[in-house]
C-alpha positions in Angstrom: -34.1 14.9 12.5 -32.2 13.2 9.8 -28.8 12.9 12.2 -30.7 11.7 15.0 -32.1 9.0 13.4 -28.6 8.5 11.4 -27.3 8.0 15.2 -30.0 5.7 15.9 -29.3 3.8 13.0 -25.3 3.1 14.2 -26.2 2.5 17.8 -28.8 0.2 17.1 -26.0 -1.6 14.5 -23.7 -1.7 17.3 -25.4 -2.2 20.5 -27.4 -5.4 18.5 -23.9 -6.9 17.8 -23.0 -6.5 21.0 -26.1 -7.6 22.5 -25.3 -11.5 21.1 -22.1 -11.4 22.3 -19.9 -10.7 19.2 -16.8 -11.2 20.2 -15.8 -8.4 18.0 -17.3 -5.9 15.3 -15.7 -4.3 12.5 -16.6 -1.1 10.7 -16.5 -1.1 7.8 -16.3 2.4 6.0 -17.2 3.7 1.9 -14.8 7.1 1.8 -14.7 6.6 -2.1 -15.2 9.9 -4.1 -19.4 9.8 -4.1 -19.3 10.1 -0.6 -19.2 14.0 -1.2 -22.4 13.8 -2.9 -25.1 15.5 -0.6 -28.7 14.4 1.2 -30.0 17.7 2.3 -27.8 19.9 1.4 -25.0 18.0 3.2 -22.0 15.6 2.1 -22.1 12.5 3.1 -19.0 12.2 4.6 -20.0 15.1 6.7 -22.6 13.2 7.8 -21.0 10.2 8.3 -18.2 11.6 10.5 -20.8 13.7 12.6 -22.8 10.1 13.0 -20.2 8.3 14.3 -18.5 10.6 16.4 -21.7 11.0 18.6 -22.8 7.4 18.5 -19.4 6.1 19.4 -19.6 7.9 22.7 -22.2 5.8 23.5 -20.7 2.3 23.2 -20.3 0.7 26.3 -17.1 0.2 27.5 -15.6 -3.3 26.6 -17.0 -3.5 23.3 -13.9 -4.7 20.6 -14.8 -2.1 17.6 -11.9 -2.0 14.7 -12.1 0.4 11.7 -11.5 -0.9 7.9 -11.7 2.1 5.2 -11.9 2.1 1.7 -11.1 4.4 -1.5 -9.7 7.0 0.8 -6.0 7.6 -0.5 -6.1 6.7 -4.1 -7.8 7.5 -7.3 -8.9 4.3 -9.4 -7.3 1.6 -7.5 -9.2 -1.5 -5.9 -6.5 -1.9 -3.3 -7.2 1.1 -1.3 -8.4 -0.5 1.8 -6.8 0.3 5.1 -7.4 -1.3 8.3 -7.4 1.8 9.8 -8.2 1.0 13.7 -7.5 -3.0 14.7 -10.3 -3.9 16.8 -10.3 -3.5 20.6 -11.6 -2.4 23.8 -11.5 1.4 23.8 -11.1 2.2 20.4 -14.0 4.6 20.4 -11.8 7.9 20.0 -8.9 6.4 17.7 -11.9 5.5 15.4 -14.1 9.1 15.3 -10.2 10.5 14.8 -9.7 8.9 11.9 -12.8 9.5 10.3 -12.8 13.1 10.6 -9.3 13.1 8.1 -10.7 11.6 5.8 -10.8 13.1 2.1 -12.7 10.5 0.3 -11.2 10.0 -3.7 -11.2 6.3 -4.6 -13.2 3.4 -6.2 -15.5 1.6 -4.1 -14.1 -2.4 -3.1 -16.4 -3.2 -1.0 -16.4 -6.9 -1.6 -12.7 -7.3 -1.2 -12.8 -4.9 2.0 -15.7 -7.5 3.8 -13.5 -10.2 3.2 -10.3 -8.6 4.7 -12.6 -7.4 7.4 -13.5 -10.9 8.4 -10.1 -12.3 7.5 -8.7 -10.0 10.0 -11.8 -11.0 12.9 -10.5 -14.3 12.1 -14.3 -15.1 11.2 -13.7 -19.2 10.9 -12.4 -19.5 14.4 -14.3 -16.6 16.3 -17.9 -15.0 16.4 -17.6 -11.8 14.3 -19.5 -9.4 12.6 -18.8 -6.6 10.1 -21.1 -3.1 9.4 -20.5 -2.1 6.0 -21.7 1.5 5.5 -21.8 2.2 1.7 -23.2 4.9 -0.4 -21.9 2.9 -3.7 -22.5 -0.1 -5.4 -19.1 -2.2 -6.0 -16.8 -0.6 -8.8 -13.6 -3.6 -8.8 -15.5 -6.9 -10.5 -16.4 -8.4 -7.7 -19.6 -10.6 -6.7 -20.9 -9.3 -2.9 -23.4 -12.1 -2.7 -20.6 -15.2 -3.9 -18.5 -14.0 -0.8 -21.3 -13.4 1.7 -22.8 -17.3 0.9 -18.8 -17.9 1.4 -18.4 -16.6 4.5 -21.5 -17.9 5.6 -20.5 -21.4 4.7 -17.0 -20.8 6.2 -17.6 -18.7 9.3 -18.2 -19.8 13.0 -20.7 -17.5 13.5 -20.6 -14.1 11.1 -22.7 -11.8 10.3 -22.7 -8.9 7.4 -25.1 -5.8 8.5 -25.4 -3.5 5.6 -26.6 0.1 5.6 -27.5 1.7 2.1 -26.0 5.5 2.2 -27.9 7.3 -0.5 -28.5 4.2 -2.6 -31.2 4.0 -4.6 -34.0 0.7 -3.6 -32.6 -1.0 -6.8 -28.7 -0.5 -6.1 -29.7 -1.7 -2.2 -31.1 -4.9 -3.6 -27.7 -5.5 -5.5 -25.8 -5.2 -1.9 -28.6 -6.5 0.8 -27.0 -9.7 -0.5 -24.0 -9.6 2.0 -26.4 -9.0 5.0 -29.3 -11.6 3.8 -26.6 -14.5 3.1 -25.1 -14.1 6.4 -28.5 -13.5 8.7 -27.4 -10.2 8.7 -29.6 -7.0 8.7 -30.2 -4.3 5.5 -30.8 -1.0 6.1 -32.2 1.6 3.2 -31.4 5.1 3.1 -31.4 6.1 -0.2 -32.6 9.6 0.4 -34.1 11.7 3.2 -37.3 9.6 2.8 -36.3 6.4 2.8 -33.7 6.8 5.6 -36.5 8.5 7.9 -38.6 5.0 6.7 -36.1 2.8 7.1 -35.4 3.8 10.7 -39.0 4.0 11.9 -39.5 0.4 10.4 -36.2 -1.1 11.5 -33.9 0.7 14.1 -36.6 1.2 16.5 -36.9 -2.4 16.6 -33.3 -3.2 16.1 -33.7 -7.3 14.9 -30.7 -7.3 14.1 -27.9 -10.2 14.6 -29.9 -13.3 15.8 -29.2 -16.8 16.6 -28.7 -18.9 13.0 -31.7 -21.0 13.8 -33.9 -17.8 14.6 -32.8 -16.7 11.3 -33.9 -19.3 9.3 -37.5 -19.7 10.6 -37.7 -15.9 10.6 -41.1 -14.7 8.3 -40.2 -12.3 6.0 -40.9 -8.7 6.4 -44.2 -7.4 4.2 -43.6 -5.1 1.3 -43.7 -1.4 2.3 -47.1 -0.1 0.7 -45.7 2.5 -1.5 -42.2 1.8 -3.2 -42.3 5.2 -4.0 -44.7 8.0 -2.6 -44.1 10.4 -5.3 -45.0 10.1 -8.7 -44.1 13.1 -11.5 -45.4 13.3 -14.8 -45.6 16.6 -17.4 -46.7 16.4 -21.1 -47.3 18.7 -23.8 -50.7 19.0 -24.5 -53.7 18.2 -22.6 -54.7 14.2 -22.9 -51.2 14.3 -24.8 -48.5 11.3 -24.4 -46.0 11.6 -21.3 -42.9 13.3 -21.7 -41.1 10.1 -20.1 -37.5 10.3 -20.4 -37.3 13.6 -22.6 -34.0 15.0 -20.9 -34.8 18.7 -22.0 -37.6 18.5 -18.4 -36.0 19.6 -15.8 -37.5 19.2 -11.9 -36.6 20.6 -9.4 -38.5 19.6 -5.6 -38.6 22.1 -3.0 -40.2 22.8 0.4 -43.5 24.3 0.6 -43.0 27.9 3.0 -46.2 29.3 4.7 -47.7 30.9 1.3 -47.0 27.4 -0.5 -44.0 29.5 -2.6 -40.9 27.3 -3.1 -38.9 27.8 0.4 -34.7 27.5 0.4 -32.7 25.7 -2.2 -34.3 22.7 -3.6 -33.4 19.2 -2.5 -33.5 17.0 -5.8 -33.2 17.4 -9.3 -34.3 15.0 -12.4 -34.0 15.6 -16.1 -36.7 13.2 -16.9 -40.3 13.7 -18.0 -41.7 11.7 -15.4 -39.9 10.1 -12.6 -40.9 8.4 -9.1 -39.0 9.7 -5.5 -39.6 9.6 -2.2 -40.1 11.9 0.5 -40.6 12.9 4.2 -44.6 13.6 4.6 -45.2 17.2 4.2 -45.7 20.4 1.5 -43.7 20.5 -1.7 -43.2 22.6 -4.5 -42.7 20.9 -8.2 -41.0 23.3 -10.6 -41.1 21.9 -13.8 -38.4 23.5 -16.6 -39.0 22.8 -20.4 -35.4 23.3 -22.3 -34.8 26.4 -20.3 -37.8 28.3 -21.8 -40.8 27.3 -20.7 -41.6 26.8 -16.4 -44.3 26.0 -14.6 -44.8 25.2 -11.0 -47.1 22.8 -9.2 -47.7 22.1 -5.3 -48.2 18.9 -3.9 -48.2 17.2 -0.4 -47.2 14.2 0.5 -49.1 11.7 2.7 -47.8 8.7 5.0 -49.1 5.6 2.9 -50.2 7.7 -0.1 -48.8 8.3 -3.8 -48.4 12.4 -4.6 -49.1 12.5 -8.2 -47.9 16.5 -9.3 -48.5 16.9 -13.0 -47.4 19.2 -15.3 -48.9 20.7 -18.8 -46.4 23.0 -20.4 -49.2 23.9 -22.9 -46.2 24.0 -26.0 -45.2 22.5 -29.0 -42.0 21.6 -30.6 -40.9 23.4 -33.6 -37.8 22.6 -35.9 -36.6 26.2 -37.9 -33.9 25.3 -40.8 -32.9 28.9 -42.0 -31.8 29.0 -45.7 -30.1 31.1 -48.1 -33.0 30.1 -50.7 -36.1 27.8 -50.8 -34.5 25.2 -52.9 -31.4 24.8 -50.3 -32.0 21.1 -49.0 -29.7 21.7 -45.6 -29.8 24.3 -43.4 -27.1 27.1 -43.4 -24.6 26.1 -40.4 -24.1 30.1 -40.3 -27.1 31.4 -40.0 -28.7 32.7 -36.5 -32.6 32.5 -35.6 -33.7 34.2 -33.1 -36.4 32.9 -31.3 -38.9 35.0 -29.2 -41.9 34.1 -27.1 -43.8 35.8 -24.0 -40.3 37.0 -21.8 -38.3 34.6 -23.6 -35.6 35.1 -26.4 -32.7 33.3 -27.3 -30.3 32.6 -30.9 -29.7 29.2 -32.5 -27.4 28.7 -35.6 -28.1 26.6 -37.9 -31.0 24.0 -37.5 -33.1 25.7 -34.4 -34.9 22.8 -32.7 -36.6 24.3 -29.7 -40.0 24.2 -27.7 -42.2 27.1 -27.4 -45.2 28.1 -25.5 -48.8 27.7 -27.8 -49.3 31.3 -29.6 -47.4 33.1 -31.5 -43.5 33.0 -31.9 -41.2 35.3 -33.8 -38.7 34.4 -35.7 -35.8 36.5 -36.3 -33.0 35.0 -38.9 -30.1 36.6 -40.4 -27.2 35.7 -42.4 -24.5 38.5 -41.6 -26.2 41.6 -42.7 -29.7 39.8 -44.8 -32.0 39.9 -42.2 -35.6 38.5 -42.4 -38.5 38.3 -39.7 -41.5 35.8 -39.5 -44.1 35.2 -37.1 -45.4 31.6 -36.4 -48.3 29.8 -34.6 -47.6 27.2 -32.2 -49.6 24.7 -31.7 -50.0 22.3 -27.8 -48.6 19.1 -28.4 -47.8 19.6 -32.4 -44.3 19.6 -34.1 -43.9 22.5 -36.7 -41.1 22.1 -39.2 -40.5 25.3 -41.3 -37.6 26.7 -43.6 -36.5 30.2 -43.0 -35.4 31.6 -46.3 -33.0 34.3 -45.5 -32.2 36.0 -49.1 -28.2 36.4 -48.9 -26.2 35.5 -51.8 -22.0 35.4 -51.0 -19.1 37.8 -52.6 -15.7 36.7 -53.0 -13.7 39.9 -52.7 -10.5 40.0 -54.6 -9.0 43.4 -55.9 -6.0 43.7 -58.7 -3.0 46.5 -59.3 -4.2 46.9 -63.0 -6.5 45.3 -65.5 -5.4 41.9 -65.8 -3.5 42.0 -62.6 -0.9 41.7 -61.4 -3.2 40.7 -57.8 -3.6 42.5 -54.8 -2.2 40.1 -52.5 -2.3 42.2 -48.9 -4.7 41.2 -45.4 -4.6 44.8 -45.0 -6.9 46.1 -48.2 -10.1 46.9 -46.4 -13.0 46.1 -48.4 -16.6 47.4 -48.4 -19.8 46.2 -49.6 -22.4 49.9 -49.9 -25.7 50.1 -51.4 -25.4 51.4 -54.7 -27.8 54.4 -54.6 -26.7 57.4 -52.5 -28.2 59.1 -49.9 -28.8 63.3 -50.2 -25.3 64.1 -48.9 -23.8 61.7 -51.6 -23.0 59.1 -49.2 -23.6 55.8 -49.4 -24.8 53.4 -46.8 -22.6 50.3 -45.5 -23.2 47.0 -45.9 -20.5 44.7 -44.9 -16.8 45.0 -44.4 -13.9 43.4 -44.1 -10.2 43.2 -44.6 -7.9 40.7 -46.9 -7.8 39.8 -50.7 -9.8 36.3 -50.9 -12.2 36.5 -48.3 -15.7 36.5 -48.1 -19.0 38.8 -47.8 -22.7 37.6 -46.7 -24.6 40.5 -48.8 -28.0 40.4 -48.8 -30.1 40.2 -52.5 -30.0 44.1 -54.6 -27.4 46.2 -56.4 -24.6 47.2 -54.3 -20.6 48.9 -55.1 -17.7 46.8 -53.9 -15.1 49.2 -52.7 -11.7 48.5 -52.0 -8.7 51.1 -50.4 -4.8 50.4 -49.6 -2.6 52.5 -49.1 -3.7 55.8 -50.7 -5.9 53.6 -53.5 -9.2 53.4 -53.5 -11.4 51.4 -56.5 -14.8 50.5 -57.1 -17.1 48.0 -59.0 -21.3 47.7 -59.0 -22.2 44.3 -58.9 -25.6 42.9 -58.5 -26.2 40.1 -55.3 -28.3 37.2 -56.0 -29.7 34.7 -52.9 -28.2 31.7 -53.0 -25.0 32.8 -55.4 -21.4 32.8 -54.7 -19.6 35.0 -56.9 -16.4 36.5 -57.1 -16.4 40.4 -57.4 -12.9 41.9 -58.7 -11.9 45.6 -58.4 -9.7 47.1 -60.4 -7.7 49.7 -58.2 -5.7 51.0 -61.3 -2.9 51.9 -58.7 0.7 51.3 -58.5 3.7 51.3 -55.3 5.8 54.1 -54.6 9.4 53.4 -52.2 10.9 56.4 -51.3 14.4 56.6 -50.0 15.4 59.9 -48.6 18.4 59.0 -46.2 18.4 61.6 -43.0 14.4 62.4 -44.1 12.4 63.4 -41.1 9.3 63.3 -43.5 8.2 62.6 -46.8 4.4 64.3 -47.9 3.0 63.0 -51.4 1.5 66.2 -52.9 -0.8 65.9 -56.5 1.8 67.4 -59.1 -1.5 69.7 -60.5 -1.8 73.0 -59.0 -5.5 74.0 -58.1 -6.3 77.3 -60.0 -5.2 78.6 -57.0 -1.6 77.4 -57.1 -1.7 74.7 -54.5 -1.4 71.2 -54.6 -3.5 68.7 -52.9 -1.8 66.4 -50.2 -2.3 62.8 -50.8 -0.4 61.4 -47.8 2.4 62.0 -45.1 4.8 59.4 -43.9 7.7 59.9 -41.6 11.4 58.2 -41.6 14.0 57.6 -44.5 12.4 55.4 -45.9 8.7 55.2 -47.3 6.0 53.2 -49.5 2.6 53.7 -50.2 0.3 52.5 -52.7 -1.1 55.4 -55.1 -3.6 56.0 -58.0 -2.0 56.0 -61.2 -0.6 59.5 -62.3 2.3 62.0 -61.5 3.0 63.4 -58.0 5.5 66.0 -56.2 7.7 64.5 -53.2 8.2 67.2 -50.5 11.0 65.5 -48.2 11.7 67.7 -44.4 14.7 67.0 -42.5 15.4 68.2 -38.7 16.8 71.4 -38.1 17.7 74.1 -40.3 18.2 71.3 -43.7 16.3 72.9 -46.3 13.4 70.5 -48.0 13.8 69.2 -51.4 11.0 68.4 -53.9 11.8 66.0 -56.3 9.1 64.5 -58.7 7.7 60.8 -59.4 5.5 59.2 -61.7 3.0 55.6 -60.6 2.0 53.6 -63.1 -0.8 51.1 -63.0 0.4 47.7 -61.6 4.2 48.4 -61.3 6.8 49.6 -58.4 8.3 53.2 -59.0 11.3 53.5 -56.4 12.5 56.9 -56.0 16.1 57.8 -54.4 16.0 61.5 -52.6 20.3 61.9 -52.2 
C-alpha cells in the first residue's frame, strides 16, 4: 500500500508538470548516507529506486525528464552533485538505470543541487521545474528559502515541488520553503502515517504547478485535525509526574495480530518518556521498557481524526545503592559489585548502583572480592531510595622477606594465600584469597586469618587480624635461602633432607632436571643426589642454606 501510493505520489509530481506545459523537469535526487535508514522495514533508497522505476514507465512519451543526484560518491563533501541524466525526451530508462547503482554515502546539498538544477533548465530564459526528493534537511550552510525567493524573482516561470522522505513535520517546515517561494507543491512523508496522509490529501488531487496568478489568490489549505494521532506517556507511580524525556524508557510500536499480541518486528522505537507519532488507522501494541528491567505492554488503536493516548505505569521506584567498605566511607567503593535482584530480574553494578526496580522487595547482593554481605530492601512507586551498602573488607598488602630484616622477596611468582586462621577436623584450613607477586594486594573480609606465602620449596606464615576499612601491610618471614647447583653433564639433581627418618631414609624436598639448578629452600642442611644418563654412577655431595643468602654449589 505504501509503494503504491509512493508511485502515486511521483506520477502525480510529474504528470502535473507536464500538465502546464514545463518545458522541462528535473529530478532531483537525496542518495546521501540517511537514505539507508528504513520506513517499514525497508531502506529508503530501496524504495526510492522501486518508485521511480515503475512510475517512469508511465510518463508519456515526449516529456524532457533530466536526473541531478546528490551525496552519492563522496563522504563529507558539499560538491557531490552529479547531473546524472541531462534532460530529454526518452530518458525514462537512462534515469531508473542510474538509480538502481546508487550506494548512497554523502552529505546532503540540496540547496546548491536546486540551483544547478535550474541553472542547467536554464530557468531565466525557459519554463522549468525541479522535484527535489529529500529525506534530509540541508547539511553544507546553506539557506533553501533565500534561493527559492531567488529563483522566484529570477526565473521565467519555475517552480520547486518538494517531497519530505521520512522527515519529520518540523524538519518539512524548514524545506517546504523551496516549493512555497516558487508556487510550488510540499509533500509530507515523514513516516508510514503521514505519507499515507499526505497522499490521500494531496496526490489524489494533484494541485500541483499552477499559473503564478492562480497561486497567489490560492486560500490556504486548513490545518490537518491531529498533528499527531498518537500520544505516549508512562510514569512511575500512579497520579505521579511524567517520565518526559527520561532516556532509560524505551518504546517500542508494533502491530496488533488477531489475539492483540505484538505481531512481526516493531516499526519504531523512542527512548523518551512520553513522545507523539503518527500512524496508519489500525491495532497497536505499546511495549514500554524501563532501563532494561522492568516491561510492560499496552494495546491501543488508532482512529482516523482521533488521538490514541497508550499509557504506561511501571509501578517502580528509583533506588541509588553506594556499597562501602565501612559506614563512615563518604564515596562509594569503585570495586565493589551489587547485585541487584527483583521478580526474574538480576543484574551487577560496581560501584555506585543507580537502577529502577519494581515496588516490593529487592535484594541486594554486594561483595568486595571475597567479603560478601546480603540485604533486602522495600521499594517504594514513584520514591527514590538512597542507601549505603557497608560491605566489611579491610585490604592486605602482601610482601614476604628471605630473613628477618630482609633482604625482600622481590619475585611475581611467590604465590600468596590469605586462610582462616582456625582449622577444620582434617587440619586444613579454608581459603580465602590468593594471589601471586611481592607488593600486591588482598580484599579480606573483617576476622583473624594466616597470610601464607611459598616459592620455590619455601613456605612461611604470619596471623594477622583484618579490620573493615584498614589497609595494612602484612610481611612474612620465609626464613629461606637460594640454592644454584651446577652439576655439568647432570641429567638430574633431587634435594633430599640431610636427617635420616628413624628408618634410615631421607625425605625428598624437590627434583629438578639439567646441569644447572636453583631453588629456594628453608633454612638448614641438605644431601644433593645428582643422576647422569647411562651407566655414570650418581654422586651425593652436601650443601648447607642459610636464611637470606645464595649458597652455590659446584658438582665436578
Amino acid at each position: 500500500m505504501r509503494l503504491k501510493a509512493v508511485f502515486m505520489l511521483v506520477a502525480g509530481l510529474l504528470a502535473a508538470t507536464e500538465g502546464i506545459a514545463a518545458d522541462k523537469t528535473m529530478i532531483v535526487l537525496d542518495a546521501s548516507g540517511s537514505m539507508w535508514g528504513q520506513i517499514g522495514g525497508r531502506s529508503k533508497i530501496e524504495i526510492a529506486r522501486e518508485t521511480l522505476g515503475t512510475v517512469l514507465k508511465s510518463v508519456p512519451d515526449g516529456t524532457e525528464l533530466g536526473l541531478m543526484v546528490y551525496g552519492h560518491r563522496e563522504k563529507g563533501s558539499c560538491s557531490d552533485i552529479e547531473l546524472a541524466v541531462p534532460p530529454g525526451a526518452g530518458t525514462q530508462n537512462a534515469i531508473t538505470a542510474f538509480v538502481n547503482g546508487l550506494n548512497p554515502k554523502g552529505k546532503t546539498p540540496l540547496t546548491q543541487s536546486v540551483e544547478q538544477a535550474a541553472d542547467i533548465l536554464k530557468y531565466t530564459e525557459d519554463k522549468a521545474t525541479v522535484v527535489l526528493v529529500t529525506d534530509g534537511l540541508e547539511t553544507c550552510e546553506a539557506d533553501p528559502c533565500a534561493l527559492a525567493s531567488a529563483l522566484e524573482s529570477k526565473g521565467v516561470d519555475f517552480t520547486t515541488h518538494v517531497v519530505g522522505f521520512g522527515l519529520t513535520a518540523e524538519e518539512g517546515r524548514q524545506v517546504a520553503c523551496l516549493a512555497e517561494n516558487t508556487g510550488g507543491k510540499y509533500f509530507q512523508a515523514a513516516d508510514a502515517a503521514q505519507l499515507v496522509a499526505a497522499l490521500t490529501e494531496t496526490v489524489a488531487e494533484a494541485p500541483m504547478s499552477k499559473p503564478k496568478e492562480e497561486v497567489a489568490e490560492a486560500v490556504p489549505e486548513p490545518e490537518p485535525a491531529v498533528e499527531f494521532n498518537t500520544e505516549l506517556d508512562s510514569v512511575l507511580s500512579e497520579g505521579g509526574p511524567s517520565l518526559g524525556e527520561n532516556s532509560d524508557v524505551f518504546w517500542q510500536i508494533y502491530k496488533a495480530d488477531a489475539n492483540g499480541a505484538p505481531a512481526g518486528d516493531y516499526i519504531e522505537s523512542q527512548y523518551k518518556g512520553a513522545y507523539s507519532g503518527n500512524y496508519p488507522p489500525g491495532r497497536y501494541v505499546a511495549v514500554a521498557t524501563l532501563q532494561s528491567a522492568i516491561k510492560r505492554e499496552v494495546p491501543f488503536e488508532v482512529k482516523d481524526g482521533e488521538v490514541a493516548k497508550p499509557f504506561v505505569n511501571f509501578d517502580a521506584g528509583r533506588l541509588i545503592i553506594k556499597p562501602k567498605r565501612t559506614p563512615q566511607e563518604a564515596e562509594a567503593d569503585p570495586d565493589a559489585a551489587v547485585e541487584i535482584a527483583f521478580g526474574d530480574y538480576s543484574t551487577t553494578y560496581y560501584g555506585t548502583a543507580k537502577f529502577y526496580a519494581s515496588a516490593g522487595e529487592v535484594r541486594l547482593n554486594g561483595s568486595i572480592g571475597p567479603s560478601k554481605v546480603t540485604e533486602t530492601v522495600t521499594v517504594k512507586a514513584g520514591e527514590t531510595l538512597e542507601r549505603d551498602l557497608v560491605i566489611g573488607s579491610g585490604i592486605v598488602l602482601n610482601k614476604a622477606v628471605y630473613a628477618e630484616g630482609g633482604p625482600d622477596v622481590d619475585s611475581r611468582d611467590v604465590f600468596f594465600e590469605v586462610v582462616e586462621a582456625k582449622k577444620a577436623i582434617d587440619g586444613n584450613r579454608k581459603s580465602v584469597a590468593y594471589t601471586y607477586g611481592t607488593g600486591t594486594k588482598l580484599d579480606v573480609p573483617a576476622g583473624d586469618f594466616v597470610l601464607t606465602a611459598k616459592l620455590g620449596s619455601a613456605t612461611g606464615e604470619i596471623p594477622f587480624t583484618a579490620k573493615a576499612g584498614e589497609m595494612q601491610e602484612v610481611v612474612v618471614n620465609m626464613n629461606a635461602g637460594v640454592l644454584a647447583v651446577t652439576a655439568p653433564g647432570a641429567a638430574s639433581v633431587e634435594i633430599l633432607s640431610a636427617k635420616k627418618d628413624i628408618q634410615g631414609n631421607r625425605k625428598s624436598i624437590a627434583t629438578h632436571y639439567g646441569a644447572e639448578v636453583q631453588d629456594t629452600l628453608p633454612t638448614g642442611d641438605y644431601v644433593l643426589l645428582v643422576k647422569y644418563e647411562g651407566d655414570v654412577a650418581p654422586k651425593e655431595v652436601t650443601a648447607t642454606v642459610k636464611a637470606g643468602e645464595r649458597s652455590e654449589v659446584a658438582v665436578q
